[in-house]
N, C-alpha and C positions, 0 to 999 in steps of 0.2 A: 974632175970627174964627179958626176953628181953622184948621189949616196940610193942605195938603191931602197925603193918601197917595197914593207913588205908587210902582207894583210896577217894582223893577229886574229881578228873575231870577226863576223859578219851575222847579226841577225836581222831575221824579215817580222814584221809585226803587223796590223792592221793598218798602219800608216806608212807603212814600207818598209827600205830597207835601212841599218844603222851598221855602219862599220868602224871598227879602230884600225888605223893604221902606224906603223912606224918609219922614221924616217931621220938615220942617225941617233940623236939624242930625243930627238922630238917624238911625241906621240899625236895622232888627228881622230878627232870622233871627225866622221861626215854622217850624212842622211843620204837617202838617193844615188844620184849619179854622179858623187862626186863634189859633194856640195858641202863645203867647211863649216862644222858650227866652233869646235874650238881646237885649240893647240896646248900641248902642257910639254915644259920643258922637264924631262921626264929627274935631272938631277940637282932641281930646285923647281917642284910643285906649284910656290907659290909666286914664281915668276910670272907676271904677265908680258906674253908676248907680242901683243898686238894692243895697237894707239887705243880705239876702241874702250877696249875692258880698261888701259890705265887711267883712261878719260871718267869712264862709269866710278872708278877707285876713288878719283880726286873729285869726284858730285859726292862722296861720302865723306869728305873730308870737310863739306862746307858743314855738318855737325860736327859742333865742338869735342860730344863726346856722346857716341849712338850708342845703345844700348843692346838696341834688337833692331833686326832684318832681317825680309820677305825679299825672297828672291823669287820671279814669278817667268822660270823656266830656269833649271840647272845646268844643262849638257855635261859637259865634263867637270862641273865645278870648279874651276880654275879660279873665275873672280870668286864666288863664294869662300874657297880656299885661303885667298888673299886679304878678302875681309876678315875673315876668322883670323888672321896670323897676322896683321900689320893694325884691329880698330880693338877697341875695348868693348865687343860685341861680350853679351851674358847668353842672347836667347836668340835662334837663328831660324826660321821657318822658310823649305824652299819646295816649291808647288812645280813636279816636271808631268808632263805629260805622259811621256811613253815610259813602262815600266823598266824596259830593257835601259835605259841610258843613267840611272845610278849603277846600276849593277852594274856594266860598264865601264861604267865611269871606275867606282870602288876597284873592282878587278884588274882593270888594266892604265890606269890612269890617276891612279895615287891620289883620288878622294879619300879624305881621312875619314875613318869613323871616328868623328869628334861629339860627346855626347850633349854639347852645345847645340846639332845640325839635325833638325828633326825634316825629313823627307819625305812629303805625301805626292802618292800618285793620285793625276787625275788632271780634267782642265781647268788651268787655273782662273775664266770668266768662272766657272762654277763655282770652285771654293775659296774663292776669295772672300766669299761674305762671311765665311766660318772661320777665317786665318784672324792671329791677334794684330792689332793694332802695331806698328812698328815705329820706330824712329825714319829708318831708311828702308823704303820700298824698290825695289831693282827691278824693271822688266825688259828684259830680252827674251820675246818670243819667237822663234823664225822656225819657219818649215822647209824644204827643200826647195822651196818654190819663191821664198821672199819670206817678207815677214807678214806674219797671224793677221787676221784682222781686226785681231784686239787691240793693236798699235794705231787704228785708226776708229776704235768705237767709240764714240763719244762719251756713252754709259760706263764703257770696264772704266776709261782713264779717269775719270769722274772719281768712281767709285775707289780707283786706288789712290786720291791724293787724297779721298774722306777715310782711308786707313790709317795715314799718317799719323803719330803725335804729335801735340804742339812741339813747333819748332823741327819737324821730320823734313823730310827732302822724299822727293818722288827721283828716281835717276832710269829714264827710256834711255834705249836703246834703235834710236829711229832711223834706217834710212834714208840717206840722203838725194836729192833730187838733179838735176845737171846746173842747176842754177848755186848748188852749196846749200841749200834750204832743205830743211826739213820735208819728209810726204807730211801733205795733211797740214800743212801749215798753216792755211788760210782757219781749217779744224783747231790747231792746237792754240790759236792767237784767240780766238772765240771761247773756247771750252777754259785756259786757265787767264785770261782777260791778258793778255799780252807781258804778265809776269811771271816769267822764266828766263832763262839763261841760255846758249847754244852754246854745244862746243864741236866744231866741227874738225874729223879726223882725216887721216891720210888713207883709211880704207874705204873712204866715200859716205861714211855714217856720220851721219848728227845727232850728239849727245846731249840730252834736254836732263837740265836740271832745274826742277820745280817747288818750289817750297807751299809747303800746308796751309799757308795762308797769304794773302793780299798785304799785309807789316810784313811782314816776315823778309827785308834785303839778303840779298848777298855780303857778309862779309869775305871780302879780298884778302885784305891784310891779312885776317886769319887765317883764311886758306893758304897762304904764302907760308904765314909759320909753321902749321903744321904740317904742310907738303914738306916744308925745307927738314924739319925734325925726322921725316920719318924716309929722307932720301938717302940716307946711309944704309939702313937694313934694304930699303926697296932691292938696293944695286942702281936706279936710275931717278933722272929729274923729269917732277912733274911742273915745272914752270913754263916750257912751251906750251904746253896745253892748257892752265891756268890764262897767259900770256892769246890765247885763242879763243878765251872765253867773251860772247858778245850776247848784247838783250834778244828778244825772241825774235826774227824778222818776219 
């Protein structure tokens, strides 16, 4: 018998409408008509539920030891959550759009107020140029409609792998095409010269992870270790998805 939905909040804003739903143990922000941005397993917060965000996890993992992280759209904070509780993050800057979706999120969705998580509203092509410099830059921008077209502006992506610190990781949230390719690909092989990395998920998305500079490889190995260390608290393995990892096509 399936578990019945049931609507806790529904606000409408200039960009429409944003709702929390429940469903068993699970809570869903959507946007619009029914259109998923996240899920949080309502009796372990920082579980990640979906391939996607575990994917975006372990691009943070290719830093040995990140400091700070710009997350450049929130929703329900779930990976943000997970970074905060699973990396050795000090200082955490996250840029959401619509005012309504911390609040939200905080109220009905067990975002922590962790006083690490400084949250500015606003769009984040605009204040990106005012955010600190990061180890790890995260963007997942999507609107009800697909994703922003900051995921395909030559200039934002530019600008966020020159946010980076040395040795940072840029981790998009891109997308994926009927071919397993990244949108924009012919764009992202151009723009960061064909050094990057794909990880491609089971919800159709392709996960780019980009490093701050042209030296700067992939260590594997290490991702190996420190995925493997940190698979006991996770509850799951990120080796398939490592194991998924291929150069930029």
């Amino acid at each position: 018998m399936d578990k019945q939905e049931e609507l806790l909040a529904e606000v409408r804003d200039e960009f429409g409408l944003v709702r929390v739903l429940q469903v068993g143990d699970y809570r869903f922000l959507e946007f619009g008509a029914a259109v998923e941005q996240s899920c949080v397993f309502m009796r372990d917060p920082s579980w990640l539920e979906y391939d996607y965000t575990r994917a975006m996890l372990m691009g943070a993992l290719c830093h040995p030891a990140p400091e700070t992280a710009l997350f450049l759209g929130l929703g329900a904070g779930t990976l943000t959550q997970a970074c905060l509780e699973f990396l050795p993050l000090e200082d955490v800057e996250a840029i959401e759009l619509r005012p309504a979706v911390p609040e939200l999120a905080m109220r009905y969705l067990s975002l922590q107020n962790d006083s690490r998580l400084y949250v500015r509203i606003g769009d984040a092509v605009e204040l990106l140029e005012s955010a600190e410099t990061a180890d790890l830059i995260f963007v997942d921008l999507y609107t009800d409609v697909g994703p922003a077209a900051a995921h395909l502006a030559w200039n934002f992506l530019k600008r966020c792998q020159e946010k980076l610190n040395p040795d940072g990781w840029l981790i998009i949230n891109q997308w994926g095409t009927d071919d397993d390719k990244p949108l924009g690909a012919a764009l992202l092989r151009g723009l960061f010269h064909r050094h990057y990395w794909e990880c491609p998920v089971k919800e159709g998305n392709v996960v780019l992870l980009v490093p701050a500079a042209l030296e700067q490889a992939l260590d594997e190995e290490g991702l190996r270790q420190r995925a493997a260390c940190l698979a006991p608290r996770l509850g799951y393995s990120l080796d398939s998805l490592i194991a998924a990892l291929r150069p930029a096509s």
